[in-house]
C-alpha positions as CSV (number, residue, x, y, z in Angstrom):
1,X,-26.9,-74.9,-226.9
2,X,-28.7,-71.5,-227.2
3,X,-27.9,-68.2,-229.0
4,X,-26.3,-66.1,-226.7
5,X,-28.6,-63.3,-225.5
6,X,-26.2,-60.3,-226.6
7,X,-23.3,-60.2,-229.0
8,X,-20.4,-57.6,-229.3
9,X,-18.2,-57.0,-232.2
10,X,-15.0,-56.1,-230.3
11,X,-11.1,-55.0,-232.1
12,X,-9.1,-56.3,-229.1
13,X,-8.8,-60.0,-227.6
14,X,-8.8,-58.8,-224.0
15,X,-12.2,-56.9,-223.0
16,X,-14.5,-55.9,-219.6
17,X,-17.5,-56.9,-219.5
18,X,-20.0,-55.2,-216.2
19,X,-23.2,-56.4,-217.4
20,X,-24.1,-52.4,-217.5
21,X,-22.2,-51.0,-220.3
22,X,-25.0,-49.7,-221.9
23,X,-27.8,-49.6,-219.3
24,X,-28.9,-46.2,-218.2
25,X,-27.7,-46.3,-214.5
26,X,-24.5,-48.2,-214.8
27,X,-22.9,-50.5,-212.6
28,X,-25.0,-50.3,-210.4
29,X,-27.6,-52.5,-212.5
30,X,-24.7,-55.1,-213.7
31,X,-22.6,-57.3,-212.3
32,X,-18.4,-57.3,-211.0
33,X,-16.5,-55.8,-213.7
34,X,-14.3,-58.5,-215.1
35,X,-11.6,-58.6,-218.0
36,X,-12.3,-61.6,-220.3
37,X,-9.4,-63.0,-223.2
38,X,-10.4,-64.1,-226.3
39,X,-8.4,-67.2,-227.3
40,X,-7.7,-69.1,-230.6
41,X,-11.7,-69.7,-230.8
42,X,-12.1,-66.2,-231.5
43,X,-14.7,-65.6,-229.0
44,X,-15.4,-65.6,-225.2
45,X,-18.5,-65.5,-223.2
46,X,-19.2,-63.7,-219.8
47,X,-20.0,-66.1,-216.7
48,X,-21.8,-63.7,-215.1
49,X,-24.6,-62.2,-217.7
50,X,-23.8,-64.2,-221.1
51,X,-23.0,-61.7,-223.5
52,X,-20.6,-63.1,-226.1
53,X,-17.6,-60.8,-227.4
54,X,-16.9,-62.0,-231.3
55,X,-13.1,-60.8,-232.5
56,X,-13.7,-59.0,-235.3
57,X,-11.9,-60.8,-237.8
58,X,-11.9,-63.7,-235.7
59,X,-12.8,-67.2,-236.7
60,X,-16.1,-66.8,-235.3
61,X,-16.7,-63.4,-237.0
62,X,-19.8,-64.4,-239.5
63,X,-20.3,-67.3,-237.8
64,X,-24.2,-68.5,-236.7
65,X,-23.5,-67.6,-233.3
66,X,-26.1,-70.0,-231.9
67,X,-24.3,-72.8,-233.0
68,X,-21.2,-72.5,-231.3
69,X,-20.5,-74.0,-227.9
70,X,-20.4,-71.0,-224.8
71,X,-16.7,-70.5,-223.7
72,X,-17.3,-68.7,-220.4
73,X,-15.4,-66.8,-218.7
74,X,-15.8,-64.2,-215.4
75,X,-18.2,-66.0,-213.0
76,X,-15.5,-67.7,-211.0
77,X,-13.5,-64.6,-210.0
């Protein structure tokens, strides 16, 4: 297990993740935009560049995010 290389505090269980959101240049530097759920483990990781969205609120919220397992999502569609 590893910490994951970039975490974001989202409000909603489904989010998209592009691997660009906040790289000058866009999409064009990321990846597929894909929509991710979070489920009961209050967290979900991208498949395709790794960053983890944490529920806020959720039962991973606070947590050492290193710790827990990846839950991937995105890198099949």
């Amino acid at each position: 297990m590893h910490p994951p290389l970039e975490i974001t505090h989202v409000s909603q269980s489904r989010v998209a993740c592009d691997g660009a959101t906040d790289i000058p240049g866009g999409a064009a530097l990321g990846h597929p935009r894909v929509w991710l759920q979070i489920d009961e483990h209050g967290y979900v990781d991208c498949g395709y560049c790794d960053r983890r969205f944490v529920l806020i609120g959720g039962p991973a919220d606070g947590k050492d995010q290193g710790k827990l397992p990846d839950i991937s999502e995105g890198a099949s569609l």
